[in-house]
Backbone as a ProteinNet text record, in pm:
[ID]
protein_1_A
[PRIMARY]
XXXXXXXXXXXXXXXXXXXXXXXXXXXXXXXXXXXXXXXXXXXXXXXXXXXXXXXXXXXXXXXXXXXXXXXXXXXXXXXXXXXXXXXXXXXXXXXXXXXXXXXXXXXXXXXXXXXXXXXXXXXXXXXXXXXXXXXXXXXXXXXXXXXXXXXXXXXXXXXXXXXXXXXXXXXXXXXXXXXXXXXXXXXXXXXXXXXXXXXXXXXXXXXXXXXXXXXXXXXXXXXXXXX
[TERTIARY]
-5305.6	-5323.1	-5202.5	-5181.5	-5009	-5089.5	-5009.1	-5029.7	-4954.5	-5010.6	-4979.8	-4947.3	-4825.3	-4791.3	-4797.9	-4879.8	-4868	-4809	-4789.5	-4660.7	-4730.7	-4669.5	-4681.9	-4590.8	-4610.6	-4479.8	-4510.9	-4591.8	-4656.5	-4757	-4720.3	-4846.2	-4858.7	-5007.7	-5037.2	-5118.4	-5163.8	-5189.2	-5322.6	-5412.6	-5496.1	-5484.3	-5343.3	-5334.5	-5204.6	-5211.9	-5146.5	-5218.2	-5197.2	-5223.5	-5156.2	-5197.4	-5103.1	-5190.6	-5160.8	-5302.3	-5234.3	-5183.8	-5129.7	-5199.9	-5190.9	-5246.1	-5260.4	-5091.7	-5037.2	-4900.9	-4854.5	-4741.4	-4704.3	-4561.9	-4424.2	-4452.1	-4378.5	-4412.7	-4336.4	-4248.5	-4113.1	-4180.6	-4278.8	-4337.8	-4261.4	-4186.4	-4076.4	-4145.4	-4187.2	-4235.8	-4395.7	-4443.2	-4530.3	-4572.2	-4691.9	-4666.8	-4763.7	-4773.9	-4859.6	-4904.4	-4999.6	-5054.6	-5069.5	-4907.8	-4882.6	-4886.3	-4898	-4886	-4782.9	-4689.8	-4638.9	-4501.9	-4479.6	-4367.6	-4341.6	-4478.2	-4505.7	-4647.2	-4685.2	-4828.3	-4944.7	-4847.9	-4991.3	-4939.8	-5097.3	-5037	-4960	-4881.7	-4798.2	-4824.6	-4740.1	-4740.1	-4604.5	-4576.3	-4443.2	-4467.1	-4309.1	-4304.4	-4291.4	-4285.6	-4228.3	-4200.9	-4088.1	-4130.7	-4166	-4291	-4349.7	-4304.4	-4175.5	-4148.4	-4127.2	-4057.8	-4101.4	-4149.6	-4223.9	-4322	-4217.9	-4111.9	-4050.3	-4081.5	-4048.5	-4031.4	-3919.3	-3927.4	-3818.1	-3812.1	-3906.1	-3863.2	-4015.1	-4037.9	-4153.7	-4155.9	-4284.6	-4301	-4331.6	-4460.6	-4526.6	-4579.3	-4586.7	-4642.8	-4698.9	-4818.5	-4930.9	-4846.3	-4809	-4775.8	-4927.8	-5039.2	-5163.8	-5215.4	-5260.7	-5367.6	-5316.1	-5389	-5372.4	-5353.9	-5286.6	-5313.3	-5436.5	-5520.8	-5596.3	-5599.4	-5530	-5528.1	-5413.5	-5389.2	-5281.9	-5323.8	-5304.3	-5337.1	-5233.5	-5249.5	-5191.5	-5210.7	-5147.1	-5145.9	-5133	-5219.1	-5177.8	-5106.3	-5135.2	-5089.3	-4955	-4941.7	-4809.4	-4676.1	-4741	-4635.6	-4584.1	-4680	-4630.2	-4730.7	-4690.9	-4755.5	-4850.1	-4999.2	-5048.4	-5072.9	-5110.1	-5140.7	-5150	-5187.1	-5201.8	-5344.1	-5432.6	-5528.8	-5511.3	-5556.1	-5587.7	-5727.6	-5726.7	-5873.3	-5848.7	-5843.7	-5851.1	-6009.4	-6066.5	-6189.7	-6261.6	-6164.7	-6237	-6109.6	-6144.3	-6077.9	-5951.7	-5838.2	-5744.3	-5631	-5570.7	-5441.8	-5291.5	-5217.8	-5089.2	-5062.3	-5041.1	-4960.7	-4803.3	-4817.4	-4689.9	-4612.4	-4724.3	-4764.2	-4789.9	-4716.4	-4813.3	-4964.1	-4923.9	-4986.6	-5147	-5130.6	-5237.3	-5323.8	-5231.6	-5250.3	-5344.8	-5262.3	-5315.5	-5497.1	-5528.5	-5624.4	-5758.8	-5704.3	-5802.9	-5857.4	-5740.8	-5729.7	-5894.4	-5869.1	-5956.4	-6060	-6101	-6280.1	-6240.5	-6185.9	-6228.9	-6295.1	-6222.2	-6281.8	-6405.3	-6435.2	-6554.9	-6668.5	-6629.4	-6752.9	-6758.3	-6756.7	-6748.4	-6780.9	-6761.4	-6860.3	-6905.1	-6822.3	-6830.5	-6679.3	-6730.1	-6599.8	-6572.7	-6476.6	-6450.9	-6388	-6393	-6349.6	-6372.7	-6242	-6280	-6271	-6398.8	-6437.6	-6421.4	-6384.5	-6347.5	-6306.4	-6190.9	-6151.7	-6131.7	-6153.9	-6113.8	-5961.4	-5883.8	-5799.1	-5673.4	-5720.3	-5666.9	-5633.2	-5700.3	-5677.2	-5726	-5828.7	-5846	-6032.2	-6088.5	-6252.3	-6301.4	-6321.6	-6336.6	-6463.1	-6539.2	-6622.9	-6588.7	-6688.4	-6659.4	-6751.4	-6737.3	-6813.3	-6823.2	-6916	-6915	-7027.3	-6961.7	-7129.5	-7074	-7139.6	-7099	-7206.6	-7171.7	-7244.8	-7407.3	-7455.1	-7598.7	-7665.7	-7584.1	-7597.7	-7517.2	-7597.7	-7472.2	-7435	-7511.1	-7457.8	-7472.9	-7382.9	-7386.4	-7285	-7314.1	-7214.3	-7172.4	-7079.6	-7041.5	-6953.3	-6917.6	-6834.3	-6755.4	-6613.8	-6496	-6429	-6422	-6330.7	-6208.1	-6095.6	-5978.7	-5925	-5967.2	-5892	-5970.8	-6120	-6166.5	-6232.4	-6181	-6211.5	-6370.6	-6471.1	-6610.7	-6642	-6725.4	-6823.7	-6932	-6987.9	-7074.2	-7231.6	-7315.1	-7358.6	-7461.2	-7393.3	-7478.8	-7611.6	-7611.8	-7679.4	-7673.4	-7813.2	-7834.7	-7877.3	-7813.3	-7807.1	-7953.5	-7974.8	-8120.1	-8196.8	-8248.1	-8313.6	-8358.3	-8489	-8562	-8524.8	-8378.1	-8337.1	-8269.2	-8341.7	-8265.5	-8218.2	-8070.8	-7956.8	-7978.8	-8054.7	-8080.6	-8178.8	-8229.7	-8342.8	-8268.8	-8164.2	-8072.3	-7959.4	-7948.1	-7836.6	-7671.3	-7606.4	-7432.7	-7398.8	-7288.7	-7178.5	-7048.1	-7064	-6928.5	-6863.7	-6744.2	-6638.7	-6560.6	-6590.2	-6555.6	-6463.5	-6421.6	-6325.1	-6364.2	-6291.6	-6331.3	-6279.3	-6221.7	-6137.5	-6153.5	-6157.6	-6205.6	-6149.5	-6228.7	-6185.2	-6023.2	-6012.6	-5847.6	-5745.8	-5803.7	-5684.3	-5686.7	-5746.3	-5750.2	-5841	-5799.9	-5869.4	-5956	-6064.7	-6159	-6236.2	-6212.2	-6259.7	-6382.8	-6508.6	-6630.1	-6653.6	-6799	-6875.2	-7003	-7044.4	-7184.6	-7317	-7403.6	-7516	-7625	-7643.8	-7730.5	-7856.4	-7992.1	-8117.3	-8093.6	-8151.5	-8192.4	-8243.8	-8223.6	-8338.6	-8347.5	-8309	-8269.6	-8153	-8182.4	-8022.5	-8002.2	-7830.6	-7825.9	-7774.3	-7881.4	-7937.6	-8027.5	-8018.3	-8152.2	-8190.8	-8102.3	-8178.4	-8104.7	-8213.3	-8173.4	-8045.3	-8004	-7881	-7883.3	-7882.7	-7794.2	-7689	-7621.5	-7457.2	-7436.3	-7369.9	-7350.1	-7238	-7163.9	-7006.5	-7025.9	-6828.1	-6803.5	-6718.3	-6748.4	-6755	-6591.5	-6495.5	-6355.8	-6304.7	-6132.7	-6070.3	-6003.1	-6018.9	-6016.6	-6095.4	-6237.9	-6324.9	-6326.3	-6340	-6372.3	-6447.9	-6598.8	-6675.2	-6637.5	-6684.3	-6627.2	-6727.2	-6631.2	-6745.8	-6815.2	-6948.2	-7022.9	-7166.7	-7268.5	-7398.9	-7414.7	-7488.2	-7539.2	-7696.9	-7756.5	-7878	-7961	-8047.7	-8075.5	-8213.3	-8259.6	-8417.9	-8468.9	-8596.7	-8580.7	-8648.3	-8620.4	-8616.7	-8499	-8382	-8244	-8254.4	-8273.7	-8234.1	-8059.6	-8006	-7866.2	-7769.3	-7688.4	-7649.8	-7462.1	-7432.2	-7254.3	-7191.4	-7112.9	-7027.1	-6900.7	-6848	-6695.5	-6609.3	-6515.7	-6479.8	-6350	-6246.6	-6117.3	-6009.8	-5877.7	-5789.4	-5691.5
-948.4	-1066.5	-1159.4	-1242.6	-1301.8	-1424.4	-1478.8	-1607.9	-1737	-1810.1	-1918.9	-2073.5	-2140.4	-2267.8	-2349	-2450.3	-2581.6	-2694.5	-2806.6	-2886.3	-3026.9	-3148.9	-3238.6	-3274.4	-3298.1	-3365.6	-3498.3	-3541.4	-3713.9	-3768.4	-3919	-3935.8	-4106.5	-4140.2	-4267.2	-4362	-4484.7	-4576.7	-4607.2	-4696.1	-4697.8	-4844.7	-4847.4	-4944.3	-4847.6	-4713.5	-4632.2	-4556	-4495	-4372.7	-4255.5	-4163.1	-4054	-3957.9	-3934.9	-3831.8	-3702.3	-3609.7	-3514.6	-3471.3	-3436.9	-3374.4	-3263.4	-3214.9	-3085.5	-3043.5	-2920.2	-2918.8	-2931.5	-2952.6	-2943	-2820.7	-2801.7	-2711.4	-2537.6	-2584.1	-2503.1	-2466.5	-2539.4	-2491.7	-2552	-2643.3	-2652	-2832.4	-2898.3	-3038.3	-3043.9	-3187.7	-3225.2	-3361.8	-3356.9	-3465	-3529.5	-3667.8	-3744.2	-3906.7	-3906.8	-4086.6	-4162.4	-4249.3	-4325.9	-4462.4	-4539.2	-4697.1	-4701.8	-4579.5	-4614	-4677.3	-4760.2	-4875.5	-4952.1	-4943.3	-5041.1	-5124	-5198.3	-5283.7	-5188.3	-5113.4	-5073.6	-4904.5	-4812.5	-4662.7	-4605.3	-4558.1	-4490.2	-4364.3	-4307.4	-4153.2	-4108.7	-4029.6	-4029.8	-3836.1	-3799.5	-3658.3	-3683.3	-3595.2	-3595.2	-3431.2	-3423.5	-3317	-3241.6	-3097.9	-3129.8	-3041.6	-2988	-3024.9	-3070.9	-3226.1	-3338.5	-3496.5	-3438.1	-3541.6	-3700.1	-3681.5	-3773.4	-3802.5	-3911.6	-3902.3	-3903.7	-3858.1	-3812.4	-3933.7	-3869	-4015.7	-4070	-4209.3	-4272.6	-4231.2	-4181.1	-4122.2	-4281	-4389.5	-4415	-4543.5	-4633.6	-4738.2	-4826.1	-4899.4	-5013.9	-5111.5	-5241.1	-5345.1	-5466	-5416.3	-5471.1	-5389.1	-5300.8	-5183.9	-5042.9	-4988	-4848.8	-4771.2	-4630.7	-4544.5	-4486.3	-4401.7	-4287.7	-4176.2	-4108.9	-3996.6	-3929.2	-3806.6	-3752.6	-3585.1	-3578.6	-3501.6	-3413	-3301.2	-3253.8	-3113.1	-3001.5	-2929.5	-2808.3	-2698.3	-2575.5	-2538.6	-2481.5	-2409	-2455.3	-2586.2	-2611.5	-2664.5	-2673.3	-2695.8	-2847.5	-2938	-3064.3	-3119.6	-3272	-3402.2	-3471.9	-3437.8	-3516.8	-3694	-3733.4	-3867.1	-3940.1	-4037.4	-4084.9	-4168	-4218.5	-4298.6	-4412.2	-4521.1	-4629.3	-4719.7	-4771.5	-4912.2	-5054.5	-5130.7	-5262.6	-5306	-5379.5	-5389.2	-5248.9	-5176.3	-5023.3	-4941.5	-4806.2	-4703.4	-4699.7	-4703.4	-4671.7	-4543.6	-4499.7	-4418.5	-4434	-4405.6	-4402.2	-4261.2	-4205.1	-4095.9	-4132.3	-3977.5	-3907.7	-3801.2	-3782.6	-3683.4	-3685.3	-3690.8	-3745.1	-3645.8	-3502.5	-3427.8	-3501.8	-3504.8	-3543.3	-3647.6	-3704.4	-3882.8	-3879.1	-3805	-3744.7	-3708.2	-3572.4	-3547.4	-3628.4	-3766.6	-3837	-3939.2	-3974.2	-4049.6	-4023.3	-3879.2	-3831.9	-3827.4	-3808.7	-3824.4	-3946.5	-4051.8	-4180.3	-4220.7	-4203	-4208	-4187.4	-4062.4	-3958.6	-4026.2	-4123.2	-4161.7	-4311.6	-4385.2	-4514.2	-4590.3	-4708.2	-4730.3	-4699.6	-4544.8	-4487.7	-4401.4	-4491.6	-4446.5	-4248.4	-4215.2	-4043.7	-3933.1	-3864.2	-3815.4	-3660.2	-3578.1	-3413.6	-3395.4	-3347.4	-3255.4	-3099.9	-3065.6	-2864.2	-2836.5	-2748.5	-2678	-2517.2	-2472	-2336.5	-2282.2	-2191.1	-2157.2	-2158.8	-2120.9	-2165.6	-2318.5	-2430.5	-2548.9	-2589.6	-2528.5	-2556.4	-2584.1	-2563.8	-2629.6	-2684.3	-2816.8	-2903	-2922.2	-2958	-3011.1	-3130.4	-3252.2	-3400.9	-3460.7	-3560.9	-3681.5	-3786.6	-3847.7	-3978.2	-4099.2	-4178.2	-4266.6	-4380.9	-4484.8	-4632.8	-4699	-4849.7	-4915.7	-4927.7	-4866.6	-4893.6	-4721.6	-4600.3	-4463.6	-4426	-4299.2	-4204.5	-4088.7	-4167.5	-4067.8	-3929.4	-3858.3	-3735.9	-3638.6	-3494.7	-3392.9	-3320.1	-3298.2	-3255.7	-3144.6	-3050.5	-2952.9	-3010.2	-2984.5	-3066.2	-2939.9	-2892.7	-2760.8	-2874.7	-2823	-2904.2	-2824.4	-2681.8	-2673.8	-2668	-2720.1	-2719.8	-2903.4	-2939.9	-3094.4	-3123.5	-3036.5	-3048.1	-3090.2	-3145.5	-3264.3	-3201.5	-3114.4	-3073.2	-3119.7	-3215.3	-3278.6	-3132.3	-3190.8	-3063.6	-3062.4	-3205.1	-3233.7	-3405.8	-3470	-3628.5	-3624.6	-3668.1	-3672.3	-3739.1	-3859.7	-3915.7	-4008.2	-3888.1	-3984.3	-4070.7	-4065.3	-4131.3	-4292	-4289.3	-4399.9	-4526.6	-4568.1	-4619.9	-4725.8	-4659.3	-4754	-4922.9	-4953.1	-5067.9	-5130.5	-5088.2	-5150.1	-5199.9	-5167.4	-5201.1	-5323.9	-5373.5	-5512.9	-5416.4	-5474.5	-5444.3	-5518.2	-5406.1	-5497.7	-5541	-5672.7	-5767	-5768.4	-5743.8	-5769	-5923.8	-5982	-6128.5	-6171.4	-6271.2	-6310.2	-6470.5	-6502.8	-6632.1	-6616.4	-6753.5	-6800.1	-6836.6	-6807.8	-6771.6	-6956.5	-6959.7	-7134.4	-7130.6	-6980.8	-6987.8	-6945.9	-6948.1	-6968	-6798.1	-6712.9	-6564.1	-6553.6	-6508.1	-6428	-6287.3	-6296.7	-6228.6	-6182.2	-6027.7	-5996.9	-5885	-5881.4	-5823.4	-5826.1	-5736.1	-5736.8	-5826.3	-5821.1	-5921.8	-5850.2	-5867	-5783.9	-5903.5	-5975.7	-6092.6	-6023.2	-6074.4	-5998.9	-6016.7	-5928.1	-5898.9	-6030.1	-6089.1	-6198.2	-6316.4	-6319.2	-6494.9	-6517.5	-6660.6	-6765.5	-6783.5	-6732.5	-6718.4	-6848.3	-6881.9	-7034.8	-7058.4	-7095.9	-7131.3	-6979.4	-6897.4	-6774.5	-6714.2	-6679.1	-6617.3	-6489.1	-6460.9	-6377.6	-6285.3	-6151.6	-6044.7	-6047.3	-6027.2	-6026.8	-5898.5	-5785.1	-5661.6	-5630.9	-5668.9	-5637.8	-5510	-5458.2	-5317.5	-5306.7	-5186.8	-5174.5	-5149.7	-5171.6	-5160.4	-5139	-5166	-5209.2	-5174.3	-5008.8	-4934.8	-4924.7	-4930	-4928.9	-5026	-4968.7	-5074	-5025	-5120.2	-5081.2	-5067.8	-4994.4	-4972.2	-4996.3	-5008.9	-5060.3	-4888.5	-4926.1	-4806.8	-4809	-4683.7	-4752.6	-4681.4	-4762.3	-4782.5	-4797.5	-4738.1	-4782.3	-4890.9	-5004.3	-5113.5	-5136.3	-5236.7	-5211.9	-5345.2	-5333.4	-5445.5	-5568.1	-5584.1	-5718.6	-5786.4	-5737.8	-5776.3	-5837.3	-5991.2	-6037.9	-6089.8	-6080.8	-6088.1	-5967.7	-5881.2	-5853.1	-5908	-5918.1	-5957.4	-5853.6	-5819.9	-5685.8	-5722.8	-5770.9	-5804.4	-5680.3	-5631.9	-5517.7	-5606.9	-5526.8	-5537	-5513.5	-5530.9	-5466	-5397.9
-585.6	-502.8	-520.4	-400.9	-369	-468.3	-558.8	-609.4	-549.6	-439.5	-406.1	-442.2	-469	-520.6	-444.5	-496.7	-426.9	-494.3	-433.1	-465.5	-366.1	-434.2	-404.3	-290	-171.1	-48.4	-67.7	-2.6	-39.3	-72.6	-102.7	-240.5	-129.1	-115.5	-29.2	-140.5	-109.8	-208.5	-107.7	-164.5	-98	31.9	61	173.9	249.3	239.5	299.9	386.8	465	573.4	599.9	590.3	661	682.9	837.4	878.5	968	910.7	989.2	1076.6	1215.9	1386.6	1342.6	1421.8	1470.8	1432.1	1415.1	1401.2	1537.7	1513.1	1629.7	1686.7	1864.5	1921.4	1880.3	1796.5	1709.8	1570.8	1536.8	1426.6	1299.3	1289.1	1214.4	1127.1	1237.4	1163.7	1196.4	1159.3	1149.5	1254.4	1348.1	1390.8	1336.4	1306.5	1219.9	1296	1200.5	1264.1	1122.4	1118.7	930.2	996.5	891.7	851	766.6	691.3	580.3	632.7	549.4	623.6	703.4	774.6	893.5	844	988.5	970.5	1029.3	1137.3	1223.2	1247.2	1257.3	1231.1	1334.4	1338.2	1490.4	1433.9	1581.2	1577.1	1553.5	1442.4	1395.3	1383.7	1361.3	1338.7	1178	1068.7	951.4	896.9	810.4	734.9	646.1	698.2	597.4	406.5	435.6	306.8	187	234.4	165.7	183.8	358.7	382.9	447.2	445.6	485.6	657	701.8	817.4	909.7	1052.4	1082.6	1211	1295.4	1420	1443	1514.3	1561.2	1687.6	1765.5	1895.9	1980.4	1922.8	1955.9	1839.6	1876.8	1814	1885.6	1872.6	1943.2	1891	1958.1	1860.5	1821.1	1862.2	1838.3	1751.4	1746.8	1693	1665.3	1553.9	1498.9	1601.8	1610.3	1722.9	1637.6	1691.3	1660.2	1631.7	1738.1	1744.2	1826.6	1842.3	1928.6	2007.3	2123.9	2191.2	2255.9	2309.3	2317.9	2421.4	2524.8	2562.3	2500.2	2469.4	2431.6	2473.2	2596.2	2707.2	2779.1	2788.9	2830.6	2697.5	2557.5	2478	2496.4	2526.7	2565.7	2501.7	2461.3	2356.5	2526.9	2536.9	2660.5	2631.2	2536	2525.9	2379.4	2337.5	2202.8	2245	2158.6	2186.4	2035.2	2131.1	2035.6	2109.9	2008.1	2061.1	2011.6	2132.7	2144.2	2149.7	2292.6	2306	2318.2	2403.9	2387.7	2372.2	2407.1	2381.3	2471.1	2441.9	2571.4	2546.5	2647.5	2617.2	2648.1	2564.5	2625.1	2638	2768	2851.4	2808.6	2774.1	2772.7	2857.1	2946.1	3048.5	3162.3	3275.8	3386.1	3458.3	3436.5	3457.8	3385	3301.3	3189.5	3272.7	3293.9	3337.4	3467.5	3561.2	3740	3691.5	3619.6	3518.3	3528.7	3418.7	3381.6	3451.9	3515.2	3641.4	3746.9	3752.2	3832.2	3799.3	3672.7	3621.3	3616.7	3582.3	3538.2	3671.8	3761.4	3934.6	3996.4	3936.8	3919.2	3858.6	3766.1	3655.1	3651.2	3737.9	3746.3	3606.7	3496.7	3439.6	3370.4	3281.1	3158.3	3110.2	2966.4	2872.5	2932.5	2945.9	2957.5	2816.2	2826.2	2703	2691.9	2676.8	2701.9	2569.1	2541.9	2376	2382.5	2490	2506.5	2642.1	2656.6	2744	2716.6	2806.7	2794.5	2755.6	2791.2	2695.4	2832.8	2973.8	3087.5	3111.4	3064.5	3073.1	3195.5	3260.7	3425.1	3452.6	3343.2	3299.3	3168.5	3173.7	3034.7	3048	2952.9	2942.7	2856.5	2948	2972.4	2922.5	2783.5	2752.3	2824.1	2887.3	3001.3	2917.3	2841.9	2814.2	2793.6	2782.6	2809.9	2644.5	2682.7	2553.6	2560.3	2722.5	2722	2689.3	2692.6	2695.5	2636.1	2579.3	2542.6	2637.4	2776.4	2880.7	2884.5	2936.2	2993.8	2927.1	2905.4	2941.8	3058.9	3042.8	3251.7	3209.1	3321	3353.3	3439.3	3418	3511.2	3548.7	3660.5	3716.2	3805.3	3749.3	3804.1	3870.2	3942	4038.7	4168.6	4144	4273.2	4276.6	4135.3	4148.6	4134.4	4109.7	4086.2	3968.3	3929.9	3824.2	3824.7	3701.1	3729.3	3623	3619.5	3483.2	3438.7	3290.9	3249.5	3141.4	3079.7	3046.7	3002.9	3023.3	2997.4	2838.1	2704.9	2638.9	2567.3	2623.1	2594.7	2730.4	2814.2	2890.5	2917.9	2773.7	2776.7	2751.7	2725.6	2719.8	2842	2951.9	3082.9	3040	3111.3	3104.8	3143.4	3253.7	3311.9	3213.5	3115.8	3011.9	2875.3	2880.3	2747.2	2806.4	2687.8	2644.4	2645.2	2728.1	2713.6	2615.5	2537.6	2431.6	2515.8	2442.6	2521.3	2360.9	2404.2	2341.9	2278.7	2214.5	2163.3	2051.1	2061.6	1989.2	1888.5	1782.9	1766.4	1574.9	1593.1	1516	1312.4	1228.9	1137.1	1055.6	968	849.4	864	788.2	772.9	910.9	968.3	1150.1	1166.2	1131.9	1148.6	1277.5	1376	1538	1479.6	1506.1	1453.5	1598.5	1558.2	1686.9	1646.5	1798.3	1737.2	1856.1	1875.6	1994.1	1978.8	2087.9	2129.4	2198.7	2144.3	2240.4	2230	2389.3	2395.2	2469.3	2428.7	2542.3	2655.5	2750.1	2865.7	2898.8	3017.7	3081.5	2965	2896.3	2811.1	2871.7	2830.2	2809	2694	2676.8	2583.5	2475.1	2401.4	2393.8	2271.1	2151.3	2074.4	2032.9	2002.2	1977.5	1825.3	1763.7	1602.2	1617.1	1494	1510.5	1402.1	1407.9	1335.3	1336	1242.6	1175	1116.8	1205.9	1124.9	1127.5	938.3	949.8	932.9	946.3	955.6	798.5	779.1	603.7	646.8	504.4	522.8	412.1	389	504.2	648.8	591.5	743.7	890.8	812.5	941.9	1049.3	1152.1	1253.8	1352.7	1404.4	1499.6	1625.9	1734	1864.9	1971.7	2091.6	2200.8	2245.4	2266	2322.5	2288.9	2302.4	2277	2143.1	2044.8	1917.1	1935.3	1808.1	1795.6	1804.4	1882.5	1840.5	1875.6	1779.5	1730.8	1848.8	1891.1	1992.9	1944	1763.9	1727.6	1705.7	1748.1	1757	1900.3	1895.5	2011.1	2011.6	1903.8	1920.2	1831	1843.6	1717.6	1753.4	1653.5	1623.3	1542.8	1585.2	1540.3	1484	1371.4	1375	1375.1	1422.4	1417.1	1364.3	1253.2	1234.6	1325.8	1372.9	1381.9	1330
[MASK]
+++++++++++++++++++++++++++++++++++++++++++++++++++++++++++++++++++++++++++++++++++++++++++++++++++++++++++++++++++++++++++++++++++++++++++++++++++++++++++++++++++++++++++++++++++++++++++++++++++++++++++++++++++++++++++++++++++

């Protein structure tokens, strides 16, 4: 049996990041999502011999990126994601872009999001759910442009019977912008009414807009989410 060595490339602290994707399409680097040396995480290549980095693809000057996406099949970087009030993308791609464009169209009114495609790149299956649902799964055929739902995740839950999260802001003792969501009842003013306060555990975490569990003795809940 081959005896394999491993070796240290890089070492992070616990106010560091480094979250390797994918390799390069050459096979040669690493593309990654770091904070190291900066405030906020970008999408950088590095290599991974000794973990250094090589160039920045991509940086938010507000917020962490997330994540990084990408084409099998065509050998191309499709988008990066980050979250402000909600989820957004930066295209790298227009192809990509044309794409999402088109379910976002398709789905009025809910966050979108492809969790699987086939190996052709030409039928995904599509996350669609908003802050009152967790919505739907769908079949997306992109070359005949059909939406096909394939399944309602929790019926029994109607959308029109649930509280929307609003996205809010507001100013902390020490002059810090503190940002969180809001979920006020149905049919009150929102006025004279008791409050839940549910922070987000950290210093990494941060809560997101979409639907969450909520008990219907929460006539308010407050979400502070970090940036």
């Amino acid at each position: 049996m081959r005896r394999v060595r491993s070796r240290s490339v890089s070492t992070t602290n616990f106010r560091e990041a480094l979250s390797p994707q994918f390799y390069t399409f050459d096979n040669k680097n690493l593309y990654a999502i770091s904070n190291i040396g900066r405030d906020k995480a970008a999408v950088v290549t590095i290599d991974p011999t000794n973990g250094k980095e090589l160039e920045k693809l991509y940086e938010n000057p507000d917020v962490d990126v997330d994540a990084l996406a990408y084409s099998k099949k065509r050998k191309v970087i499709t988008f990066a994601t980050f979250t402000t009030a909600k989820q957004e993308r930066k295209f790298f791609d227009s192809e990509k872009r044309e794409d999402v464009t088109k379910l976002v169209e398709k789905l009025p009114g809910y966050e979108v999001e492809v969790s699987a495609n086939d190996k052709a790149e030409d039928k995904f299956i599509v996350v669609a759910s908003n802050d009152r649902t967790p919505g739907t799964r769908n079949l997306f055929d992109l070359k005949s442009g059909n939406l096909t739902k394939l399944v309602e995740v929790a019926p029994w839950l109607k959308e029109n019977e649930l509280a929307p999260m609003k996205p809010i802001e507001y100013q902390s003792r020490d002059g810090l912008t503190i940002h969180g969501y809001l979920t006020l009842p149905l049919g009150r003013e929102a006025k004279n009414l008791p409050v839940v306060i549910n922070p987000h555990g950290g210093p990494w975490f941060r809560d997101t807009w979409g639907s969450i569990p909520r008990c219907n003795f929460w006539p308010i809940a407050v979400t502070p989410s970090c940036r």
